[in-house]
C-alpha positions as CSV (number, residue, x, y, z in Angstrom):
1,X,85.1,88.6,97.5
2,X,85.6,92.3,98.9
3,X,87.3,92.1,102.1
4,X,87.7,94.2,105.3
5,X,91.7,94.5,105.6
6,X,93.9,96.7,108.4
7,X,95.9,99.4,106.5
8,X,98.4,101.2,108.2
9,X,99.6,104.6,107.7
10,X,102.8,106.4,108.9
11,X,101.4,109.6,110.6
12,X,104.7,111.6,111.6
13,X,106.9,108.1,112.7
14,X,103.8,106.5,114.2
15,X,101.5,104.0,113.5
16,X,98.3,104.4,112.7
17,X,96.2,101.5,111.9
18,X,92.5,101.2,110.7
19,X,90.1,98.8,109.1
20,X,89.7,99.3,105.2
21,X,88.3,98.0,102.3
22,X,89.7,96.4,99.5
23,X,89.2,94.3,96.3
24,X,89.8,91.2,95.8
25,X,90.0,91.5,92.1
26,X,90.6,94.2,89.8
27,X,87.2,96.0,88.9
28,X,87.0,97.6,85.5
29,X,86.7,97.1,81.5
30,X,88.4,93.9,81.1
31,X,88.5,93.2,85.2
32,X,87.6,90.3,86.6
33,X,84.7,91.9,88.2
34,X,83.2,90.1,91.2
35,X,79.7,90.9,92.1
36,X,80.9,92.0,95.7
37,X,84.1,93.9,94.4
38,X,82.0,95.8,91.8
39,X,79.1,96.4,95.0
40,X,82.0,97.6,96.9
41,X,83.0,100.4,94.2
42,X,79.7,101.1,93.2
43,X,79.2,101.8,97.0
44,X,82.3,103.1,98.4
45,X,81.8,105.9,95.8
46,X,77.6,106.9,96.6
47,X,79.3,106.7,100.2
48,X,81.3,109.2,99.2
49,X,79.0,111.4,97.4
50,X,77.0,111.1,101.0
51,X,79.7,113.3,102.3
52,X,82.2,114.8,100.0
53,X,80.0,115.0,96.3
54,X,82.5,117.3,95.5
55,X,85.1,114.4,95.4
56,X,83.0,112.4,93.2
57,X,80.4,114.9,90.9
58,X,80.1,112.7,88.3
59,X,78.7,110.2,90.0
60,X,75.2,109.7,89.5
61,X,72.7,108.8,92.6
62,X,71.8,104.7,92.3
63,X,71.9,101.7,94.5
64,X,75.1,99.4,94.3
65,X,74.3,96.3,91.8
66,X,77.3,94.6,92.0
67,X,77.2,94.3,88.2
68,X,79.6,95.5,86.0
69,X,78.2,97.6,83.5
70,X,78.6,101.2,81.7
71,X,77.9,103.4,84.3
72,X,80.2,102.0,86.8
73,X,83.1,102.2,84.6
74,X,82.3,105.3,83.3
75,X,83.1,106.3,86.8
76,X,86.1,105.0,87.3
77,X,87.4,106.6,84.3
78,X,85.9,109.6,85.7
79,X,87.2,109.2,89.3
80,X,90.9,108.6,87.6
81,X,90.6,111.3,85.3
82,X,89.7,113.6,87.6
83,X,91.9,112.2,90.4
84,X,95.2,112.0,88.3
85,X,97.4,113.4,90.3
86,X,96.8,111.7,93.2
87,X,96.8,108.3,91.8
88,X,99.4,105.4,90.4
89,X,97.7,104.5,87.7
90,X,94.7,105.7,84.8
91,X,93.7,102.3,83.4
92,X,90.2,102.0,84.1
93,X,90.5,99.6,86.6
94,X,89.8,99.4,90.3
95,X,93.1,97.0,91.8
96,X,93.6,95.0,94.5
97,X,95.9,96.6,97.3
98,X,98.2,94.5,99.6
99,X,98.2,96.4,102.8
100,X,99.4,93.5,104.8
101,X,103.0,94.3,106.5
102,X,102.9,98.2,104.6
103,X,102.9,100.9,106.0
104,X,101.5,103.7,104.0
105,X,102.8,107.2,103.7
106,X,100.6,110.3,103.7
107,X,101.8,112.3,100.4
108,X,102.7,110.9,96.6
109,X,100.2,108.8,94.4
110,X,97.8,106.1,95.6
111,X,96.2,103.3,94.5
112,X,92.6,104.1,93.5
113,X,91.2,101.6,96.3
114,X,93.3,103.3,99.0
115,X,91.8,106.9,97.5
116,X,88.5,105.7,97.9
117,X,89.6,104.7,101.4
118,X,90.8,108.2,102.2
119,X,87.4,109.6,100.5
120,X,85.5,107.1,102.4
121,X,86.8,108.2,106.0
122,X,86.6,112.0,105.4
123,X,83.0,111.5,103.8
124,X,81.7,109.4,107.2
125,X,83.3,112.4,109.0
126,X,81.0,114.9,107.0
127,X,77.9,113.2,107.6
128,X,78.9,112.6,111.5
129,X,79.5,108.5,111.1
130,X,83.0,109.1,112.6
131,X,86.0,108.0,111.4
132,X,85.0,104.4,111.2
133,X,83.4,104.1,107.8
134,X,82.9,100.4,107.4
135,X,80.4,99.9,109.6
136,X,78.3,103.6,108.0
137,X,79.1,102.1,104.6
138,X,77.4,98.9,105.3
139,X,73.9,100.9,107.3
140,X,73.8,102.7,104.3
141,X,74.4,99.7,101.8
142,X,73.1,96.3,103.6
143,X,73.1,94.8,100.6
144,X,77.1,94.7,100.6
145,X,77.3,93.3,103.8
146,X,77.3,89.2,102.4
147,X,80.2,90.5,99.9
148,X,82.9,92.3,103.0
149,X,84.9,89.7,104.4
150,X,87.6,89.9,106.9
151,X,90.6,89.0,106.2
């Protein structure tokens, strides 16, 4: 199941924390892909495209399944490809974080799910959400809501 974690960043020697999402399995071709993981992705990026489309332009407009299918890894390719250089990995699959006891640092490659998390925050910012974008992400995708659980 998707889960609502705390991820902390290091923000010049301080702490900052803040809810986040996160997988609970990978998501991808040959992932295990859990309905609410996949419903996460599929949402955290139309979230995105809310706000930021530029971040996410090849993402096409549809509402969150939770199913695994062409589309949605087509767009993780497409999120990795495009994000490259930001990221840890290209393999075509969304993984799990452990942001328990870390704390992040600003610059060098991510995790895809911590990307999204970034994209996520500055996209709820754009469409004047704030800078809590769990709660926006669930108005504008109810049908996640069963699959977030806090950890």
């Amino acid at each position: 199941m998707a889960r609502i974690e705390i991820i902390t960043e290091d923000l010049d020697g301080k702490d900052y924390k803040r809810p986040g999402f996160n997988v609970s399995e990978t998501v991808g071709g040959g992932g295990r892909n859990l309905i609410g993981d996949v419903m996460l992705v599929q949402a955290a990026m139309q979230f995105i495209g809310l706000g930021a489309p530029e971040f996410v332009r090849f993402v096409r407009k549809r509402k969150p399944t939770g199913k695994f299918d062409a589309e949605t890894g087509r767009e993780i390719w497409e999120f990795q490809r495009t994000w490259r250089f930001k990221l840890l990995a290209m393999d075509g699959l969304v993984h799990p974080a452990s942001f328990e006891n870390r704390r992040l640092k600003l610059g060098g490659p991510k995790m895809m799910i911590k990307l999204l998390n970034t994209f996520a925050l500055l996209s709820s910012s754009s469409i004047r959400e704030g800078t809590d974008y769990l709660p926006a992400l669930q108005r504008r995708f109810p049908e996640l809501r069963p699959f977030l659980a806090e950890k």
